[in-house]
C-alpha positions in Angstrom: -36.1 57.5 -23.4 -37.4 53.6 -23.7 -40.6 53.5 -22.4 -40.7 49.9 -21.9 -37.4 50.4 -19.5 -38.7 51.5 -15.8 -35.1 53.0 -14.2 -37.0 53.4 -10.8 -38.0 49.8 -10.8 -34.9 48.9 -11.4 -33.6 51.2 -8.6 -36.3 50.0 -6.6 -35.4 45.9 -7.6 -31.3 46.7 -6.4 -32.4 48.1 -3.3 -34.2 45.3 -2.0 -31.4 42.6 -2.7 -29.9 43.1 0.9 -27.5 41.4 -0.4 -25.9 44.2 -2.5 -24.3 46.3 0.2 -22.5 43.6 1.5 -21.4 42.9 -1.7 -20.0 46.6 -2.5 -18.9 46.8 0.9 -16.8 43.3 0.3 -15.6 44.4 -3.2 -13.8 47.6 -1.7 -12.1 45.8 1.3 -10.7 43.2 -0.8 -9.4 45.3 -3.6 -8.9 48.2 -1.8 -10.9 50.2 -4.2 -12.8 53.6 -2.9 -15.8 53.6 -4.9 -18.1 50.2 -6.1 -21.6 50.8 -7.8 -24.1 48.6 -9.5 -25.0 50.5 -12.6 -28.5 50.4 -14.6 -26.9 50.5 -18.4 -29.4 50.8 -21.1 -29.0 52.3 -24.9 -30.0 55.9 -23.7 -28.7 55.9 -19.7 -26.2 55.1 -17.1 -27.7 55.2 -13.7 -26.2 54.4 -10.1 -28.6 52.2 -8.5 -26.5 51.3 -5.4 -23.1 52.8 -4.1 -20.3 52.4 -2.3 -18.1 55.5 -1.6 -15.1 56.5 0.3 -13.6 58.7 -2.3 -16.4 60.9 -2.3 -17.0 60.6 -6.2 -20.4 62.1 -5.8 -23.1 59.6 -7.1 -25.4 58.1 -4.8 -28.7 55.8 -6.3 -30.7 57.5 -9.1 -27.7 59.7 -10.4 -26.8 59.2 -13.5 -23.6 59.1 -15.7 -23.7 60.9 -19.4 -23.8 57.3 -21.0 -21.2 58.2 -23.7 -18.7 59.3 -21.2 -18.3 55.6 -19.6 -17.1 52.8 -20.6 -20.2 50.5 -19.3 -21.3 51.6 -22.3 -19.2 49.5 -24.4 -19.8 46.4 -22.1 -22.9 46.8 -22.8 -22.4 46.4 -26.3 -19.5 43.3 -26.4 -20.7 42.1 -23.1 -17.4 41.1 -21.7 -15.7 42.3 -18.4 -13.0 45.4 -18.5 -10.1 44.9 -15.6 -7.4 47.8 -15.3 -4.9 47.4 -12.7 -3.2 50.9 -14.0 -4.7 53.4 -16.6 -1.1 54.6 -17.2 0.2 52.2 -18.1 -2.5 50.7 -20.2 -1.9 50.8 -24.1 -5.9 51.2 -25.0 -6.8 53.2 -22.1 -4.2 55.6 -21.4 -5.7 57.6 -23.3 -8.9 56.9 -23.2 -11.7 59.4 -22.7 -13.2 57.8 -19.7 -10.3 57.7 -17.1 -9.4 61.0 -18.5 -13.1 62.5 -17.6 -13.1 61.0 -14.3 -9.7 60.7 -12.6 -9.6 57.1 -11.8 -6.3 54.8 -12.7 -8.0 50.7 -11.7 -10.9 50.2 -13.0 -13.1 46.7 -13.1 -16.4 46.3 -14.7 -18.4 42.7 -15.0 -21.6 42.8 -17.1 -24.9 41.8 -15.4 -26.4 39.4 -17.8 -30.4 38.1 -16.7 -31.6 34.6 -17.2 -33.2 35.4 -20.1 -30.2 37.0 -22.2 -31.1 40.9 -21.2 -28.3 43.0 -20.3 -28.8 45.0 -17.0 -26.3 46.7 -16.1 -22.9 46.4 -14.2 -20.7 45.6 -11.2 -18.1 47.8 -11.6 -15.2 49.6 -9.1 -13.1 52.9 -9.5 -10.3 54.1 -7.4 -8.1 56.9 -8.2 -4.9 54.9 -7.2 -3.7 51.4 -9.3 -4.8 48.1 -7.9 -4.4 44.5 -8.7 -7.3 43.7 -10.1 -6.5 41.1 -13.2 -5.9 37.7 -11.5 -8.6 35.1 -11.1 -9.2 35.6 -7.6 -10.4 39.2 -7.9 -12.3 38.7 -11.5 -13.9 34.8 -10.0 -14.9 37.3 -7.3 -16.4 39.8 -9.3 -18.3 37.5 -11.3 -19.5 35.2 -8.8 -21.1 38.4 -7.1 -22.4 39.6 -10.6 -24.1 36.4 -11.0 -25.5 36.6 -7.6 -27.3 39.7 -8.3 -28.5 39.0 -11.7 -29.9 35.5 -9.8 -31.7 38.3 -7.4 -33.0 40.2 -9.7 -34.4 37.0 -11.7 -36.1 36.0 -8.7 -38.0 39.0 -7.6 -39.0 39.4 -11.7 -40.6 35.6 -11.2 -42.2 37.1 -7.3 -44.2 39.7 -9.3 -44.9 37.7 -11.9 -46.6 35.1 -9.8 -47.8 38.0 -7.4 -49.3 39.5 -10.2 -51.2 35.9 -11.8 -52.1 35.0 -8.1 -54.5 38.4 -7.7 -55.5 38.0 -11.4 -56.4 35.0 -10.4 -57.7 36.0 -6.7 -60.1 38.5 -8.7 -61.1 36.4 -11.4 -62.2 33.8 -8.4 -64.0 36.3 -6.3 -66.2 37.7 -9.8 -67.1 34.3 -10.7 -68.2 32.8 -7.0 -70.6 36.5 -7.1 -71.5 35.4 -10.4 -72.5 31.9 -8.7 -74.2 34.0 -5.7 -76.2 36.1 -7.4 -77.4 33.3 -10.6 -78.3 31.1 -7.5 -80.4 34.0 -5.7 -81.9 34.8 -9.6 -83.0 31.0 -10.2 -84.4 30.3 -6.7 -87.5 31.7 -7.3 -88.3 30.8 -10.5 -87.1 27.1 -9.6 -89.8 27.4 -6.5 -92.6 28.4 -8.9 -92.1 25.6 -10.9 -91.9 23.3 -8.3 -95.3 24.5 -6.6 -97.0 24.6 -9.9 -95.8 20.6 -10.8 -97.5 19.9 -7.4 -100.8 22.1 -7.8 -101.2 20.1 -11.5 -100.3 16.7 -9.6 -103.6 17.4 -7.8 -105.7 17.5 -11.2 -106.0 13.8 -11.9 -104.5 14.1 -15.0 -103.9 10.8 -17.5 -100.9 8.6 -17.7 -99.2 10.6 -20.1 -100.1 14.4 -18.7 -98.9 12.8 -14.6 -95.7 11.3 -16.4 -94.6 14.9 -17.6 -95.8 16.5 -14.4 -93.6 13.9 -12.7 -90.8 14.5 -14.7 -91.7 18.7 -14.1 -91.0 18.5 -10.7 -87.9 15.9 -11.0 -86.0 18.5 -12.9 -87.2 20.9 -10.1 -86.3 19.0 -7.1 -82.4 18.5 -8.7 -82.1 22.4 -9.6 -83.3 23.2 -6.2 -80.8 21.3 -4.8 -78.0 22.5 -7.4 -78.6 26.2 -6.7 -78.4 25.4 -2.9 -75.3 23.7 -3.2 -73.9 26.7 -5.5 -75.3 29.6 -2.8 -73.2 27.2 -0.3 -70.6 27.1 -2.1 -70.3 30.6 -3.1 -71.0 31.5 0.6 -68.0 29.2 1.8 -65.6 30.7 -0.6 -66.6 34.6 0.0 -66.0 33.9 3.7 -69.3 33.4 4.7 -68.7 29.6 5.3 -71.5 27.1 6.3 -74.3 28.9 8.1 -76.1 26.7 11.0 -78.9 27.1 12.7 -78.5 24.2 15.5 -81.7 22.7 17.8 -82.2 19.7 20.4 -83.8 17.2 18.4 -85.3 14.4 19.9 -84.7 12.7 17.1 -84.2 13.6 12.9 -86.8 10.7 12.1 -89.4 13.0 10.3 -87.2 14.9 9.0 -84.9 12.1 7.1 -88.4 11.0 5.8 -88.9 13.7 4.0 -85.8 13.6 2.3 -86.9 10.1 1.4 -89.9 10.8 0.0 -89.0 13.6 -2.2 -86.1 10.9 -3.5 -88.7 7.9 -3.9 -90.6 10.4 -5.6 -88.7 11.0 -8.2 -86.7 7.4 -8.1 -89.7 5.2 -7.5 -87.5 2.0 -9.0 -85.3 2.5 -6.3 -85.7 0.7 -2.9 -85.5 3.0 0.3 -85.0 1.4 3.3 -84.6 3.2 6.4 -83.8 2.2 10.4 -83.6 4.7 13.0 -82.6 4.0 16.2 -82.5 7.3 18.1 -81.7 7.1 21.7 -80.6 10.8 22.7 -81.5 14.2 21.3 -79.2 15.4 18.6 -77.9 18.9 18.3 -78.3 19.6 14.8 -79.2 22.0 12.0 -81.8 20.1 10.7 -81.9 22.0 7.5 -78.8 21.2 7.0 -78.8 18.0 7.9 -81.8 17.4 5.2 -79.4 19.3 2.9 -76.4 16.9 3.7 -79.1 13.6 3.6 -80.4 14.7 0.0 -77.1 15.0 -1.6 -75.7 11.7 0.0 -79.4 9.7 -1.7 -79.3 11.4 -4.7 -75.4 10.3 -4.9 -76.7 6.8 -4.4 -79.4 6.5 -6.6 -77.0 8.2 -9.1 -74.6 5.6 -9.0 -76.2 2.7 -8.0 -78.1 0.0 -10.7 -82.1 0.7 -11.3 -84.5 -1.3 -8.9 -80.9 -1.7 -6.3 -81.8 -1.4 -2.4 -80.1 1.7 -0.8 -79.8 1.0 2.5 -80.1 4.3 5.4 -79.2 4.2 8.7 -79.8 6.6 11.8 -79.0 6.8 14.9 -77.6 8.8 18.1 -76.6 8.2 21.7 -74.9 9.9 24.1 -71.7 9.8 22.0 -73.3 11.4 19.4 -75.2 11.3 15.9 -74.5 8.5 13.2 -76.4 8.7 9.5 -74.9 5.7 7.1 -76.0 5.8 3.7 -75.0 2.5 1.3 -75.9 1.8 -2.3 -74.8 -1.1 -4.6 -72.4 -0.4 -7.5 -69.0 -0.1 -9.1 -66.5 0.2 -6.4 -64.7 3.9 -6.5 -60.8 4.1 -6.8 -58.8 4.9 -4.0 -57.5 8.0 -6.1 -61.0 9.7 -7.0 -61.6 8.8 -3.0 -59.1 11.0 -2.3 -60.3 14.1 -4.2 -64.1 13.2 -3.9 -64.7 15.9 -1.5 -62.6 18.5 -3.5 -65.2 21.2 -5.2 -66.2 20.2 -8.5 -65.1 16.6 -8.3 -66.6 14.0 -9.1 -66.1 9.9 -9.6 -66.8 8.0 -12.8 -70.0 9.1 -14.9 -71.9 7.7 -17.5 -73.3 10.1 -20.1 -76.8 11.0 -17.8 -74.9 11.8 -14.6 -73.3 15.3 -15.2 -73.6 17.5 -12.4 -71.2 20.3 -10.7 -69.5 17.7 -8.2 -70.6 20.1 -5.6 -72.7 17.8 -3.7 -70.0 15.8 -1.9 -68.4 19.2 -1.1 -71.0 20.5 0.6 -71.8 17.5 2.4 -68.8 17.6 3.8 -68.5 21.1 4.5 -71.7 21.3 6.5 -70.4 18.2 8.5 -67.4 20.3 9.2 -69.6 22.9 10.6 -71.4 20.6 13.1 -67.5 19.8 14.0 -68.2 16.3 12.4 -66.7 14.0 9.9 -68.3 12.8 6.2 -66.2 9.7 5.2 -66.6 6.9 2.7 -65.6 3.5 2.2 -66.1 1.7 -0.9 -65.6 -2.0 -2.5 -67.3 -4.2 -5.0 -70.3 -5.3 -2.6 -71.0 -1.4 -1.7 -70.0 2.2 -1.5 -71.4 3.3 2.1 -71.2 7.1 3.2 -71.0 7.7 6.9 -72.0 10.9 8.7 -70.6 11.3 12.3 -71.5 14.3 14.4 -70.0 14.6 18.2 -72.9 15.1 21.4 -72.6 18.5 21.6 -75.5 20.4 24.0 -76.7 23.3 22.7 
């Protein structure tokens, strides 16, 4: 036996075409035939994989057929259709060792060819009585239903196919965002220790040269702190975990915005930070978060913006809710990289020196969602501003 050819599949693939017994059930009433069957057909079997019987011919799905004994077996090797309206009377199969094995005197069998030029099987019908079978009605008909049924069977081969890539890729997704998880838990702490050592030696009253390196120590430490965050996020968001908040009445967010501006300024001290607050109402906030959100919208701006440029920041909250605008200077963004700039891993127009994961922006957004807000941006050639809105929500 093949064992690249799985009959029960096969079996299996017939029996959920719904289709099919209608189809048998239509072949008999119009010819007036007893007995219909789709038939697997392969080099070593003949198998029944649905039926239709009134004659009581015996074979229901799964039997088989000794393969030399039928004719199906030469269809299978000229591929064409075999109509006989009377066995009798036929010159070739009068005597033929088929009709003579199995009692039958009309006889009609279409081939079952797949898209892709395999031979399946047939749609054939017995009776043990003559019928009118050769006339383009009855063979359009048989066809028609023949090619209906190989369409079927296409389709559910293209379903598992696609079932089959979508949890490849479903697996391949969940291994590589644990991947992401655990690297980011791995590198936190090692990222931290370099961080607190940069600041211990920035206490040393080194010389020019020894604070520059220090300085450009805890640069590199600040971004991977804030690349492994976004990464744990993101990992988080896509294992189900989403966006975790933590939300507090603040009276207002001043202090802590200012410490996302001075860790920036730090490590961007060309770039001007200017900052109004106006904070009339407490805001209901993760204020980690927030900070989280705040860092990744500056660094985007000094990213992008010209060296010594004014990025401009703007707080503030009412009754209505909480408002944080950030706007730098620069090339304006197209309307199509708009569109996909809070997509994971996206990312506008970068020069050589501003490669990153394009997981910022995502992030941003997603904890925005989370405090039931909106991150949005608007962009032309005098500035790109990103605005933060978060509805008054009491805790």
């Amino acid at each position: 036996m093949n064992p690249h050819i799985d009959i029960r599949s096969d079996i299996e693939a017939i029996s959920r075409i719904p289709a099919v017994a209608h189809i048998l059930e239509i072949i008999c009433q119009t010819t007036g035939m007893g007995f219909a069957a789709v038939a697997r057909v392969t080099t070593e079997q003949w198998v029944a994989c649905a039926v239709h019987d009134h004659i009581n011919f015996g074979l229901v799905p799964g039997a088989e057929l000794k393969l030399e004994t039928t004719i199906c077996n030469e269809i299978r090797e000229h591929r064409e259709s075999v109509i006989i309206d009377h066995v009798a009377e036929d010159e070739y199969f009068a005597n033929h060792h088929t009709p003579l094995t199995y009692g039958f005197q009309s006889y009609i069998s279409i081939p079952i060819i797949l898209k892709n030029g395999d031979f399946f099987g047939t749609l054939c019908a017995i009776d043990p009585k003559p019928a009118k079978l050769n006339n383009p009605t009855t063979v359009g008909m048989f066809k028609m239903f023949a090619d209906l049924i190989a369409f079927h069977l296409d389709a559910l081969e293209e379903i598992a196919v696609t079932e089959e890539r979508l949890q490849l890729e479903k697996e391949t997704s969940e291994l590589r965002e644990q991947f992401i998880a655990i690297l980011g838990h791995d590198l936190r702490n090692p990222v931290n220790a370099i961080s607190n050592s940069s600041q211990l030696l920035n206490r040393m009253g080194l010389d020019h040269r020894g604070q520059r390196l220090v300085n450009i120590i805890h640069d590199s430490a600040f971004k991977m702190s804030g690349l492994i965050e976004n990464m744990l996020d993101f990992a988080s968001g896509r294992l189900g975990g989403g966006i975790s908040l933590t939300r507090t009445n603040y009276p207002d967010l001043e202090a802590i915005l200012d410490q996302v501006i001075s860790e920036i300024q730090v490590i961007s001290p060309e770039r001007r930070l200017v900052a109004n607050y106006d904070f009339k109402h407490p805001v209901y906030a993760d204020g980690k978060r927030i900070a989280q959100l705040f860092g990744n919208l500056l660094t985007n701006a000094v990213k992008y913006s010209p060296a010594e440029s004014l990025i401009e920041i703007s707080a503030n909250s009412d009754p209505e809710g909480f408002v944080l605008k950030v706007s730098n200077p620069g090339r304006p963004i197209p309307q199509e990289i708009i569109e996909r700039l809070f997509q994971p891993f996206s990312r506008g127009e970068v020069e050589p020196d501003q490669k990153g994961l394009g997981l910022g922006l995502y992030i941003s957004s997603e904890i925005a969602k989370a405090h039931n807000g909106t991150l949005s941006i608007s962009s032309c050639e005098a500035q790109t501003c990103f605005t933060l809105i978060i509805p008054q929500l009491s805790a």
